[in-house]
NUKE-290000 format. One record per residue: x, y, z of N, C-alpha, C, O, CB in turn; residue in three letters. Coordinates in steps of 0.1 Angstrom, whole numbers. Glycine has a CB too. Example, Ala and Ser with C-alpha at 12.3 -4.5 7.8 and 13.67 -1.06 7.14 Angstrom:
BEGIN
((132,-57,78),(123,-45,78),(132,-33,78),(142,-33,85),(113,-45,90),ALA)
((128,-22,71),(137,-11,71),(129,0,79),(134,11,80),(141,-6,57),SER)
# end
This chain:
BEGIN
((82,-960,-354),(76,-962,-341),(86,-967,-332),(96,-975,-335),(63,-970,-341),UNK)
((84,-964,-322),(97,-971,-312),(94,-984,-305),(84,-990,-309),(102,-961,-298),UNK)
((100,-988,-296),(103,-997,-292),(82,-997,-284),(72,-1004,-288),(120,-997,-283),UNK)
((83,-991,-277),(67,-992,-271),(58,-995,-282),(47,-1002,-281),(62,-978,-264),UNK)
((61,-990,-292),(47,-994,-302),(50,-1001,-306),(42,-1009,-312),(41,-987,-311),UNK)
((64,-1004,-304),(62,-1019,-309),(53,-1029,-302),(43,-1035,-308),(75,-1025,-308),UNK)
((57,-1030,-288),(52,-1038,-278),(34,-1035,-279),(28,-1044,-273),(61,-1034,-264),UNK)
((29,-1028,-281),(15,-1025,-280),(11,-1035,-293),(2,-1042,-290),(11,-1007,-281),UNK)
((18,-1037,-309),(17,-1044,-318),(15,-1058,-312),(6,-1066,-314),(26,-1042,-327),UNK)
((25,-1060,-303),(26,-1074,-302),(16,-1078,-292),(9,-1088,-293),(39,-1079,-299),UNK)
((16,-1070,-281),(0,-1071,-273),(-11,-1074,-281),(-17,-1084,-278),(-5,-1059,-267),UNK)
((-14,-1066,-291),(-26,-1064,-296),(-28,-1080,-307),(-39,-1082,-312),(-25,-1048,-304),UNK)
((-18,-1087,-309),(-16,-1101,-318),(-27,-1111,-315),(-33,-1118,-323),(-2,-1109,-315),UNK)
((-28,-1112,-307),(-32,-1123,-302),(-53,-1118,-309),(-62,-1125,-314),(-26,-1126,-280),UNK)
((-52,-1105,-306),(-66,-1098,-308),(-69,-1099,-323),(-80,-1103,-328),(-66,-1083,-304),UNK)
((-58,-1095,-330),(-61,-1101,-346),(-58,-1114,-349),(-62,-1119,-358),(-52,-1093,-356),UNK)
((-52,-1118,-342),(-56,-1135,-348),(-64,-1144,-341),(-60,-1155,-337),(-44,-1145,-350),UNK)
((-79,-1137,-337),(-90,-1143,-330),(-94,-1136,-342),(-99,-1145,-350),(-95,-1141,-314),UNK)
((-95,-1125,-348),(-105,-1114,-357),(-105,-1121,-371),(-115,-1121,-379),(-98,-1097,-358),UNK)
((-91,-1126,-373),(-90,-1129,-388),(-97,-1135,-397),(-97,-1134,-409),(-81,-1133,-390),UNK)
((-103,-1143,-388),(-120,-1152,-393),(-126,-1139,-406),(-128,-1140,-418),(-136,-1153,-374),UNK)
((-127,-1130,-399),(-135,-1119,-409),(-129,-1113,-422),(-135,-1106,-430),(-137,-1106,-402),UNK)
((-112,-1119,-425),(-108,-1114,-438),(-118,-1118,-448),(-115,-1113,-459),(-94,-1118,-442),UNK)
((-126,-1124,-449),(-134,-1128,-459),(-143,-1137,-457),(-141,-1149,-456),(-128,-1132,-468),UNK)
((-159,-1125,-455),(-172,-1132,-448),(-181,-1141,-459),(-191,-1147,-455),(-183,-1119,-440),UNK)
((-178,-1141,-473),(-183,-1148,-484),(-178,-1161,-488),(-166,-1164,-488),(-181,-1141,-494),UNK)
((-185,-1167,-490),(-182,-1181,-502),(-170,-1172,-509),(-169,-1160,-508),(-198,-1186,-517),UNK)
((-160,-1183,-516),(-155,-1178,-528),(-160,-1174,-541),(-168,-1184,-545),(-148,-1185,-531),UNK)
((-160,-1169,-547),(-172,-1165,-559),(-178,-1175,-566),(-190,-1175,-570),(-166,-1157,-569),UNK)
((-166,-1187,-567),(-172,-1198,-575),(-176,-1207,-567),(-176,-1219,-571),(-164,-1204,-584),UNK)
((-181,-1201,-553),(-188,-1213,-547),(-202,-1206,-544),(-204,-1194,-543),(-181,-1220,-531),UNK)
((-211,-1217,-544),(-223,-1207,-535),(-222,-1212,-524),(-216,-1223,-522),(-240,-1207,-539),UNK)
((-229,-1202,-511),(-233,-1206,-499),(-244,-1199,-493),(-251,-1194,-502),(-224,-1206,-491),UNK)
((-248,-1197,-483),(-264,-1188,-478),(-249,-1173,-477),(-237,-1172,-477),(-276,-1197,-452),UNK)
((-260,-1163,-477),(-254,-1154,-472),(-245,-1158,-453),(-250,-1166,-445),(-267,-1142,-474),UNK)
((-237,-1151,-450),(-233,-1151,-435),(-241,-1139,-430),(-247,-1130,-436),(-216,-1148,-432),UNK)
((-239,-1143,-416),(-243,-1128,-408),(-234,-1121,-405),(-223,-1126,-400),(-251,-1127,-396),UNK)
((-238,-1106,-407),(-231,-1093,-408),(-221,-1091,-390),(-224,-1091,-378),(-246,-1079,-412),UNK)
((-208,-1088,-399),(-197,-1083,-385),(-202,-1079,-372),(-210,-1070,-375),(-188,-1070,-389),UNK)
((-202,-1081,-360),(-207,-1069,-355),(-197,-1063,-346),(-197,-1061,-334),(-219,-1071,-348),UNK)
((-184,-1057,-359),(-178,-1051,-351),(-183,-1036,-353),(-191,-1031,-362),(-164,-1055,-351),UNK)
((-174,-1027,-339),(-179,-1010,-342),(-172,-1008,-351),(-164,-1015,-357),(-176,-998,-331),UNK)
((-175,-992,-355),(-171,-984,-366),(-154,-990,-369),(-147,-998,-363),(-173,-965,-360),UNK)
((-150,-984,-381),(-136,-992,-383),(-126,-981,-378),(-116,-982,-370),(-132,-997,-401),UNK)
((-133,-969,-384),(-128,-955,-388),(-133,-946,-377),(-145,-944,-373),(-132,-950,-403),UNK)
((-117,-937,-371),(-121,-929,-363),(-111,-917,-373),(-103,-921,-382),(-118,-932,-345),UNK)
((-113,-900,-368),(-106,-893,-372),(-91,-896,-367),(-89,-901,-355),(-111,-881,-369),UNK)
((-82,-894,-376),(-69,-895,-369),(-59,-888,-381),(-58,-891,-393),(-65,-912,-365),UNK)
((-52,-879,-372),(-44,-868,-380),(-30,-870,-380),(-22,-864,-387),(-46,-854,-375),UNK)
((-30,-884,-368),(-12,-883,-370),(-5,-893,-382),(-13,-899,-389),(-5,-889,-353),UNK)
((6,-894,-382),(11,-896,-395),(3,-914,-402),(-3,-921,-394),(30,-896,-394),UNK)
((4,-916,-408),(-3,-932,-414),(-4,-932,-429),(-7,-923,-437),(-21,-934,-408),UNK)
((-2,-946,-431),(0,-947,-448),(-15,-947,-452),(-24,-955,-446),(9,-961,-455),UNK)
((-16,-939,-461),(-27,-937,-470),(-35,-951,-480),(-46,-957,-479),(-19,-926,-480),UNK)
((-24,-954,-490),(-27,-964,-496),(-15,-979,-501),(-3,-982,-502),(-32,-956,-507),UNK)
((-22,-983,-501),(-11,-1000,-508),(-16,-1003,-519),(-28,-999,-521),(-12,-1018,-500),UNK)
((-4,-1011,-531),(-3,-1013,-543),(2,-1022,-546),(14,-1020,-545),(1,-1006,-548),UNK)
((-2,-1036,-551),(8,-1046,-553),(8,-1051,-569),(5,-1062,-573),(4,-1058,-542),UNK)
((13,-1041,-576),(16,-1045,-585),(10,-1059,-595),(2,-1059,-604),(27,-1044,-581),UNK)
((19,-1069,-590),(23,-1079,-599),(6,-1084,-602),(0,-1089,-612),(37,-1092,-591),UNK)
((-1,-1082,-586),(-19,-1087,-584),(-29,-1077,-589),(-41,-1078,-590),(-24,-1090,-567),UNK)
((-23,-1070,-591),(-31,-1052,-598),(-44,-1050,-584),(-57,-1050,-586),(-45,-1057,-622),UNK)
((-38,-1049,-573),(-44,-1046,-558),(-40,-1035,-562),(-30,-1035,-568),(-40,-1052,-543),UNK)
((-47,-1023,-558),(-49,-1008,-552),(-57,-1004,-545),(-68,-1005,-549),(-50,-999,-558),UNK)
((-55,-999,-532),(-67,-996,-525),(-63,-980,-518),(-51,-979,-516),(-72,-1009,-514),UNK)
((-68,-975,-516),(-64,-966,-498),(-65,-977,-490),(-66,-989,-492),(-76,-952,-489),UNK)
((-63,-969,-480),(-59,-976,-467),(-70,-969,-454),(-69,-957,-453),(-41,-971,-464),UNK)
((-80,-975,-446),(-85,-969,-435),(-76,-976,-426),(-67,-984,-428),(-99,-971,-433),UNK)
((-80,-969,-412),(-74,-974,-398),(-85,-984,-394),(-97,-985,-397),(-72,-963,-387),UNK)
((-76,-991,-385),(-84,-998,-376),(-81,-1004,-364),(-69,-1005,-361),(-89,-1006,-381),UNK)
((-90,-1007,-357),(-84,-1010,-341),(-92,-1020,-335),(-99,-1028,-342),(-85,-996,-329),UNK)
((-91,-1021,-324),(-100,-1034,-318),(-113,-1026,-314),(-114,-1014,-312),(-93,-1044,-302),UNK)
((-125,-1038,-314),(-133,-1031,-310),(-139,-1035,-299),(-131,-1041,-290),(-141,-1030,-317),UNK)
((-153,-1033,-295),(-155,-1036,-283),(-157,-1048,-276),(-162,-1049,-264),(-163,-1032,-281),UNK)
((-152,-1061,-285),(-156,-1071,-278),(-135,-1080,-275),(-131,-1090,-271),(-170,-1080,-290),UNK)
((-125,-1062,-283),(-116,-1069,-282),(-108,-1072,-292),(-96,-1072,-293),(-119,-1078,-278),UNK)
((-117,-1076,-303),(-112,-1080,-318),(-110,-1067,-328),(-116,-1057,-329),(-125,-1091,-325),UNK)
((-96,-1073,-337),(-96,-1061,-346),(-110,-1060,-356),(-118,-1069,-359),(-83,-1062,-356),UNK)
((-109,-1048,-360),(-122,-1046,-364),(-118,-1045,-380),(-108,-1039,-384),(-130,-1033,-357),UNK)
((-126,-1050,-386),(-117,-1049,-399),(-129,-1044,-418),(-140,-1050,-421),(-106,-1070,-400),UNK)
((-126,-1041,-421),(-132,-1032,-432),(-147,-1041,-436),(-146,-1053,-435),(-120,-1030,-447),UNK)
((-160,-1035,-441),(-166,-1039,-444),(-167,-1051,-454),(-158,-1053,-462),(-169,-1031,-444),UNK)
((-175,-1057,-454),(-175,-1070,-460),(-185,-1070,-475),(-188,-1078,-484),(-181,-1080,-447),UNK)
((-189,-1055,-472),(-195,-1049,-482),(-190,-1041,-493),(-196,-1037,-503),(-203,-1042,-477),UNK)
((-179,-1040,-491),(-163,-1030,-494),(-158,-1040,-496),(-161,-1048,-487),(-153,-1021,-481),UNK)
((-150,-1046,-504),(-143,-1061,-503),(-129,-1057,-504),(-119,-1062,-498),(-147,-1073,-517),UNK)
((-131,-1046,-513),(-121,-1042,-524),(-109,-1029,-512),(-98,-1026,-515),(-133,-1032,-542),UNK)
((-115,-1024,-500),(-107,-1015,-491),(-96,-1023,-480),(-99,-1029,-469),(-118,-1006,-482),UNK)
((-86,-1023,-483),(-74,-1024,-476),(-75,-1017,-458),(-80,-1006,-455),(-64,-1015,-486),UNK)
((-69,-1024,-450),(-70,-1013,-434),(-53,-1016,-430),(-47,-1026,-434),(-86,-1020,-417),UNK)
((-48,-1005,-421),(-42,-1008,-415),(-45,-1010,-401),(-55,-1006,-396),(-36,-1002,-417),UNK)
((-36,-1017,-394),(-40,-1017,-376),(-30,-1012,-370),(-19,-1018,-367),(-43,-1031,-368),UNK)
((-34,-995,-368),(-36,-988,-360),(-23,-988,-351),(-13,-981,-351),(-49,-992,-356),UNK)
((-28,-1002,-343),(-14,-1001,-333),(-5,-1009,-335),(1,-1016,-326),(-15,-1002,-318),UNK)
((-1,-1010,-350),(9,-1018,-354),(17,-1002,-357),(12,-991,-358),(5,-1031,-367),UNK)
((32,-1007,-358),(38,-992,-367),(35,-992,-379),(31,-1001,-387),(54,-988,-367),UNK)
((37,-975,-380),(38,-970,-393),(44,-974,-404),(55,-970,-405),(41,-960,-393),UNK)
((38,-983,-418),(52,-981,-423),(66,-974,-430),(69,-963,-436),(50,-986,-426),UNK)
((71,-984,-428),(85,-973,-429),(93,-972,-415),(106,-972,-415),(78,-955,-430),UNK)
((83,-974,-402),(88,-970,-390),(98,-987,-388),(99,-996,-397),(73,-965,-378),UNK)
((104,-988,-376),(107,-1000,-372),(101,-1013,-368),(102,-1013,-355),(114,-998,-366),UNK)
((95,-1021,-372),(88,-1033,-366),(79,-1037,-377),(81,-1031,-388),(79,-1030,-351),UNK)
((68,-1047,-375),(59,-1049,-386),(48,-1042,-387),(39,-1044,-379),(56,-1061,-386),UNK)
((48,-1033,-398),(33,-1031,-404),(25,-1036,-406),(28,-1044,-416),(32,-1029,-413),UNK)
((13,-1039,-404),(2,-1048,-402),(-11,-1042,-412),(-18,-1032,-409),(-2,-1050,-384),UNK)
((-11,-1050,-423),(-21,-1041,-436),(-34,-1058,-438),(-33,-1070,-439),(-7,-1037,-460),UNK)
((-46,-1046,-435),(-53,-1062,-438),(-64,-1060,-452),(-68,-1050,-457),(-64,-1069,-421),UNK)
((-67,-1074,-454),(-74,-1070,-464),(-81,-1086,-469),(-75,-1097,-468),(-65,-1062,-475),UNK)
((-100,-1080,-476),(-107,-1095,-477),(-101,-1102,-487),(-94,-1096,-495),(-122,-1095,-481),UNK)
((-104,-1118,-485),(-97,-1123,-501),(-116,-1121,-509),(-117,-1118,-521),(-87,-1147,-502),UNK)
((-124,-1122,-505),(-138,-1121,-507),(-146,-1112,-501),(-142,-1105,-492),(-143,-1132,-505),UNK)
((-162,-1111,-506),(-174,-1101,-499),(-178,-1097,-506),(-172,-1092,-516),(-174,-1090,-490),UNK)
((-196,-1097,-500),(-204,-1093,-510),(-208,-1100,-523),(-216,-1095,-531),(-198,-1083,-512),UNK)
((-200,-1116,-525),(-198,-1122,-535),(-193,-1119,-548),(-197,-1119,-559),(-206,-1125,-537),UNK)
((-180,-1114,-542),(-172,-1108,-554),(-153,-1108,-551),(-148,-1110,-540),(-179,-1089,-555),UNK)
((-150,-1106,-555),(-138,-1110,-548),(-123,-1097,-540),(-115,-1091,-547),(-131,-1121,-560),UNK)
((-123,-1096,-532),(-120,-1089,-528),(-101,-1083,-531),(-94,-1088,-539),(-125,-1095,-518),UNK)
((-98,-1072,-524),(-87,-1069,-527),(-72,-1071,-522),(-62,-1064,-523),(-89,-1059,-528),UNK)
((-75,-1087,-515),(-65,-1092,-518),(-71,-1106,-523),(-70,-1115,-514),(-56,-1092,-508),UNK)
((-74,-1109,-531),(-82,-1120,-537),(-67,-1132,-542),(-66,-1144,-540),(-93,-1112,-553),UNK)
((-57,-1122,-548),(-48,-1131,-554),(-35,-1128,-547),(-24,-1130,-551),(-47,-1129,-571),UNK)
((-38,-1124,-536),(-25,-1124,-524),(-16,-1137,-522),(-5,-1139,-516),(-31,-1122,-510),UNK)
((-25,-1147,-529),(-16,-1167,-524),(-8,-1162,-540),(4,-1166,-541),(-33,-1191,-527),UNK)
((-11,-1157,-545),(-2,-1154,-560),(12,-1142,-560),(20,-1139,-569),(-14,-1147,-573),UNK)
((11,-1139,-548),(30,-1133,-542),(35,-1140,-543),(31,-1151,-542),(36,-1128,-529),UNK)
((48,-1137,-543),(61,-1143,-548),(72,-1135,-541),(72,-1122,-543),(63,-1143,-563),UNK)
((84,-1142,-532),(96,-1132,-527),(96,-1126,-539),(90,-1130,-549),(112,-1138,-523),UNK)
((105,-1113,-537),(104,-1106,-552),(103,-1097,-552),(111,-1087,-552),(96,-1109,-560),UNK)
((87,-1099,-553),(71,-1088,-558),(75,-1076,-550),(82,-1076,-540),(53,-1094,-551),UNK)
((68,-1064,-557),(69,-1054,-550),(55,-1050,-546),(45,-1049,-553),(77,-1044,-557),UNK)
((58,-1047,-529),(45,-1036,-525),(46,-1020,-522),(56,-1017,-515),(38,-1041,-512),UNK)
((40,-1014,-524),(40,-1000,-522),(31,-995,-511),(20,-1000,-510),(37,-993,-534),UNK)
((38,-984,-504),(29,-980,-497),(31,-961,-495),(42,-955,-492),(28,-990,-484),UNK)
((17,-956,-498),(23,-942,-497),(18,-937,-483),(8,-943,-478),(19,-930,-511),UNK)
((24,-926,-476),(19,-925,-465),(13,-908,-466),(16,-899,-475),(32,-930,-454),UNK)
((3,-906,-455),(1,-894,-452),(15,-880,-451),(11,-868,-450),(-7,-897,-438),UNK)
((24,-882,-451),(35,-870,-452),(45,-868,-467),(55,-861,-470),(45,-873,-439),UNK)
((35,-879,-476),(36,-876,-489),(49,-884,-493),(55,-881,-504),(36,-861,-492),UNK)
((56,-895,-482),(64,-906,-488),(59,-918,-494),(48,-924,-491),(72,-910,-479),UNK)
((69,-921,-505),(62,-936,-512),(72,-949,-508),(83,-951,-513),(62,-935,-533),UNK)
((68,-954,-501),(82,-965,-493),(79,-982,-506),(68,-987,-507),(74,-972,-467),UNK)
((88,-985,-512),(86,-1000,-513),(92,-1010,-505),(101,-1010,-497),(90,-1003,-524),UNK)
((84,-1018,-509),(89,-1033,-497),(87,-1039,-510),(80,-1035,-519),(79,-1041,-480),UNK)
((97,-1051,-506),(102,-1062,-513),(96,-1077,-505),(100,-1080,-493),(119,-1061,-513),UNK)
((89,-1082,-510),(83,-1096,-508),(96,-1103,-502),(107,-1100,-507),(77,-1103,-522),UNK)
((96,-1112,-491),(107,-1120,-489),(102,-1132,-489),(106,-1140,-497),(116,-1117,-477),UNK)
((90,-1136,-478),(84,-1150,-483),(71,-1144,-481),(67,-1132,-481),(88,-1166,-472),UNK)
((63,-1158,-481),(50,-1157,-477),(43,-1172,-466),(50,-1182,-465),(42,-1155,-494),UNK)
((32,-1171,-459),(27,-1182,-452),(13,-1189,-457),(5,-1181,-462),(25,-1178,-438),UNK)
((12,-1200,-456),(-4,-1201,-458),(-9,-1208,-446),(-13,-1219,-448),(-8,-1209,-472),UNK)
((-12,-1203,-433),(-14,-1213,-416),(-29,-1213,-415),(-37,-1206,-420),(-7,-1204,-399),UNK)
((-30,-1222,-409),(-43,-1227,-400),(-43,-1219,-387),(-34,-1219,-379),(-42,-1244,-395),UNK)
((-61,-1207,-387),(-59,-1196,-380),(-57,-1202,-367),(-55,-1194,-357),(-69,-1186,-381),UNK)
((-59,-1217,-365),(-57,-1223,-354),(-44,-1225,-346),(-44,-1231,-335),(-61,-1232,-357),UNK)
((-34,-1221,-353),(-22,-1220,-351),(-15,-1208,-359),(-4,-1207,-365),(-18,-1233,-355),UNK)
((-24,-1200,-356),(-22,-1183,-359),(-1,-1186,-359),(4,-1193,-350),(-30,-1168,-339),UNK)
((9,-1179,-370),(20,-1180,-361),(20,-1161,-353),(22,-1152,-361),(36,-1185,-373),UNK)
((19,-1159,-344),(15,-1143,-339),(30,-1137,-336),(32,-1125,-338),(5,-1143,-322),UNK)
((39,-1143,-331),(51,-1140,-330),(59,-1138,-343),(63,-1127,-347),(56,-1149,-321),UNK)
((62,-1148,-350),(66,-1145,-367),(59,-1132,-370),(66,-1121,-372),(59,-1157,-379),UNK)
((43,-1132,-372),(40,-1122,-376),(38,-1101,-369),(37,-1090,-375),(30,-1129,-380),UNK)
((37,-1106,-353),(40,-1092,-345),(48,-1093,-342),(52,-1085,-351),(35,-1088,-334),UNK)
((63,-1097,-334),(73,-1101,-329),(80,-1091,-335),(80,-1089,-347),(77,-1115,-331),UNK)
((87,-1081,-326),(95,-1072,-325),(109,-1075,-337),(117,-1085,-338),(98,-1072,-310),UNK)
((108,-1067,-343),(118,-1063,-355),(133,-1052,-353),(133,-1041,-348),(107,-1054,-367),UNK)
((142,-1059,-357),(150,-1045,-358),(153,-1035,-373),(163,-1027,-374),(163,-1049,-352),UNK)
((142,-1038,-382),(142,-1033,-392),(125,-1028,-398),(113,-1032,-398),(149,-1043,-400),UNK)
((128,-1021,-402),(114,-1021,-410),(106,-1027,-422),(110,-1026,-434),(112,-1010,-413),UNK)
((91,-1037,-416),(90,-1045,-421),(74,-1042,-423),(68,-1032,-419),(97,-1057,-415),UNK)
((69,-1052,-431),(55,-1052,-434),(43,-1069,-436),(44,-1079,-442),(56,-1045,-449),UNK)
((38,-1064,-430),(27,-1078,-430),(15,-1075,-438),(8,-1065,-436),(22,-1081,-414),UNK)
((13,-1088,-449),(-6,-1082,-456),(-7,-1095,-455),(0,-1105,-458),(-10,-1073,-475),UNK)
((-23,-1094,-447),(-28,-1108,-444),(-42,-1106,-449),(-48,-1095,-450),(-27,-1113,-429),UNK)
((-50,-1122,-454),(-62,-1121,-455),(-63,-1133,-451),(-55,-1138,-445),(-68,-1118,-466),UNK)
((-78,-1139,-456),(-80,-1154,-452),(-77,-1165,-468),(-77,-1159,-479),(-99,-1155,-445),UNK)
((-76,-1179,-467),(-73,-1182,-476),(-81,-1198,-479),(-93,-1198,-479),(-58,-1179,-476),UNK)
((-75,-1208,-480),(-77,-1217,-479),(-89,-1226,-477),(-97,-1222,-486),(-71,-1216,-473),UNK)
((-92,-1231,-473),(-108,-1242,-476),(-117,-1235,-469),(-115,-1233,-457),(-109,-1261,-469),UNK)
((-127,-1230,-476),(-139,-1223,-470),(-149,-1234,-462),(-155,-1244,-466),(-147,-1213,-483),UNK)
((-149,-1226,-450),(-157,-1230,-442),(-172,-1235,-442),(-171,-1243,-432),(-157,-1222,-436),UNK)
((-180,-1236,-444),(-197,-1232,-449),(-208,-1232,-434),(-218,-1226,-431),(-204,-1248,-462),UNK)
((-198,-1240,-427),(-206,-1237,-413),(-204,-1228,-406),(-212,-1223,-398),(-206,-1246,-405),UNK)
((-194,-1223,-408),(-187,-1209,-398),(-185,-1202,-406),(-175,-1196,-402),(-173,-1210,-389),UNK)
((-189,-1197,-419),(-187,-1185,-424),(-173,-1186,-430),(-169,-1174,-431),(-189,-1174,-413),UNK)
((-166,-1192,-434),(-152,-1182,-429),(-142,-1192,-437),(-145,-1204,-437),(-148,-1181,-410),UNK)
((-131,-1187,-442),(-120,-1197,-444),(-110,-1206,-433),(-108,-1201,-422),(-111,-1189,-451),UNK)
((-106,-1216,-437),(-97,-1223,-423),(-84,-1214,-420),(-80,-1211,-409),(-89,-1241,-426),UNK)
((-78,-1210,-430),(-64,-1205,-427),(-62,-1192,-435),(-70,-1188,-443),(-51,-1215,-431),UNK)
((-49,-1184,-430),(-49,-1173,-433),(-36,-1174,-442),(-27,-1183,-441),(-49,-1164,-421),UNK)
((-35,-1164,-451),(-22,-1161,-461),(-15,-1146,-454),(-23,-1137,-450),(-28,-1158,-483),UNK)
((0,-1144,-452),(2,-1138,-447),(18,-1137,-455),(26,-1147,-456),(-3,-1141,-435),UNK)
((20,-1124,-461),(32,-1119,-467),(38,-1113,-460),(33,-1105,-451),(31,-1111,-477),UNK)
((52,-1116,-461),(61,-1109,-452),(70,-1100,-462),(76,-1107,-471),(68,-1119,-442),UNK)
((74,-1085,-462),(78,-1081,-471),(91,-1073,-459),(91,-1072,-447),(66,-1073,-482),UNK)
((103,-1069,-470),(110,-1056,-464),(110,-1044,-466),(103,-1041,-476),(120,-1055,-463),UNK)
((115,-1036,-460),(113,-1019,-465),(131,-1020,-477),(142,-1024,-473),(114,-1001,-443),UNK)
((126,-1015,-491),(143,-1012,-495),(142,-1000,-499),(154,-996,-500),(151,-1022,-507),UNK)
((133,-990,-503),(135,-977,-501),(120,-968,-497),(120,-956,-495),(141,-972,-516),UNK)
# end
């Protein structure tokens, strides 16, 4: 993606880290809590034919999923995979492609549904680790883990994680950290930062 899509990624930052509350609408499995109430964001998934990675793989956490799209919805916020689905991975949409130049933006629950979701053991990356991602034109790109974050969504870092790249890079985020019980939701988000090496 070029330089504009880049800039549309980084516009769009500030929208996923208001949304990220929703990586994971459950207790952790080994907690109880009341059920939450259901997303209300729109549909996640629209048709879309132009190029986009299919699925992610992270090995070392035995994560596999496809990949849907996703975008903001109508109130603004990314809209992000069912909570009923724990286990489906999304990309956003107007992040680039990966592979392309800038950060790839892959999201995914750590929980839902009371069960644990598919990035459940994402705090368990390591520089290193390898992630895979295959795309719709039948390439298989790996990235290499370089660090990882664990932030308070209150101090989203949005620039670290949208902020214009001159390489091609990848972001997988969920929620992490001390679950909420009054708001649904975890306090902070885990967020991998990987590179493209083939």
């Amino acid at each position: 993606m070029g330089k504009h899509g880049q800039g549309v990624a980084v516009a769009g930052a500030l929208l996923l880290s208001l949304t990220l509350s929703g990586c994971g609408s459950d207790a952790a499995p080994a907690a109880s809590a009341a059920a939450p109430k259901p997303s209300t964001s729109v549909p996640v998934t629209k048709p879309f034919t132009g190029l986009r990675p299919t699925s992610v793989e992270i090995p070392k956490i035995g994560a596999k999923s496809s990949l849907i799209t996703v975008l903001p919805n109508k109130d603004g916020q990314i809209s992000v995979p069912s909570v009923k689905t724990p286990m489906q991975a999304a990309w956003y949409r107007l992040s680039p492609v990966p592979g392309d130049i800038g950060p790839a933006i892959v999201l995914g629950h750590v929980d839902g549904n009371h069960q644990p979701g598919i990035f459940y053991k994402l705090k368990d990356v390591n520089p290193g680790d390898e992630v895979d991602i295959e795309r719709s034109d039948g390439k298989k790109l790996k990235f290499v883990v370089d660090h990882k974050d664990e932030v308070p969504k209150d101090t989203f870092p949005t620039q670290a994680v949208f902020g214009n790249t001159d390489k091609a890079q990848l972001r997988l985020i969920t929620c992490g950290g001390v679950f909420d019980h009054a708001e649904h939701s975890y306090k902070d988000n885990i967020v991998v930062y990987a590179n493209l090496v083939s």
